[in-house]
C-alpha positions, -999 to +999 in steps of 0.1 A: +405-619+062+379-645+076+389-676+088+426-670+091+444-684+124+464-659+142+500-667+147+511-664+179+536-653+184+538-633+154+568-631+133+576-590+139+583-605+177+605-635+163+623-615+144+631-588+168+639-616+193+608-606+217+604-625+249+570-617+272+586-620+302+553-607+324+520-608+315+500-612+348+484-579+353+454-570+326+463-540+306+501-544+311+531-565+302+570-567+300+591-579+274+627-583+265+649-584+238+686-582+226+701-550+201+715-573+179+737-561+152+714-570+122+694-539+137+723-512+138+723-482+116+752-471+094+766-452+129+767-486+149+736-481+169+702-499+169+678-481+144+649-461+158+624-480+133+630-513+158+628-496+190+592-482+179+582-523+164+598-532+199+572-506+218+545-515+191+540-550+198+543-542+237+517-519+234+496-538+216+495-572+234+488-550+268+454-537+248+449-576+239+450-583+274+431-553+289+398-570+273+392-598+297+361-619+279+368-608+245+389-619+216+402-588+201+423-580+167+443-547+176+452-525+147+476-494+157+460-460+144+487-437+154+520-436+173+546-417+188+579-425+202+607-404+214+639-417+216+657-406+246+694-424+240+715-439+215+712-479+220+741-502+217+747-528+200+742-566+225+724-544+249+694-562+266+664-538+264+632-543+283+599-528+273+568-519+298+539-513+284+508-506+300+470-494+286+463-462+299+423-457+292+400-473+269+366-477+255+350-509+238+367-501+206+396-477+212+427-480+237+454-456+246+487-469+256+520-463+270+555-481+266+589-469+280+621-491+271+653-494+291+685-508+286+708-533+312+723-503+323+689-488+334+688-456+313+656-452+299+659-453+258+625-446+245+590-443+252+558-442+232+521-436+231+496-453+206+462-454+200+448-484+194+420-499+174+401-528+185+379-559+169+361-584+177+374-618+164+349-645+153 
């Protein structure tokens, strides 16, 4: 849509409670956020769906920043996540996510999540589609 303002930050990371916690290095940043119960499944653990939103916007603000000297729109094409252990509910979970090669309009990423224990819960790989903003 032309002329619309990007929100920043968008509401997928206000509602999931996303903080960017490092952002320093191009290509690669850390976030955290709180399993809060509004995101548990019927078993009393935090649905898959927001672990993958969680990895998702990691993933897609390290492309952003991977682009030095542009101003990008990132649209995911595909993803994968695998999740590795069962996430409970008040745990604080910390996503690094990190682009792993790119081209002028395609980037590859990785994300892997832990919890405050230091298990790692889930990691993920997209493919990223990129465009220039005007």
């Amino acid at each position: 849509m032309a002329g619309k303002s990007l929100q920043v930050p968008p509401n997928s990371d206000l509602t999931l409670g996303m903080v960017c916690i490092d952002k320093t290095t191009p290509g690669i940043t850390t976030w955290r956020m709180t399993a809060h119960e509004r995101f548990e499944n019927p078993a009393g653990i935090m649905q898959g769906g927001f672990l993958a939103a969680f990895c998702d916007s990691a993933m897609g603000a390290s492309v952003v920043t991977s682009v030095q000297g542009r101003s990008v729109s990132v649209a995911n094409a595909e993803m994968k996540i695998t999740l590795l252990a069962s996430v409970s509910t008040g745990s604080i979970l910390t996503v690094c996510a990190a682009v792993t090669s790119g081209s002028f309009r395609v980037a590859f990423a990785e994300a892997s999540v832990t919890d405050d224990r230091g298990r790692e819960v889930a990691r993920a790989t997209s493919t990223y589609i990129l465009r220039e903003r005007k």
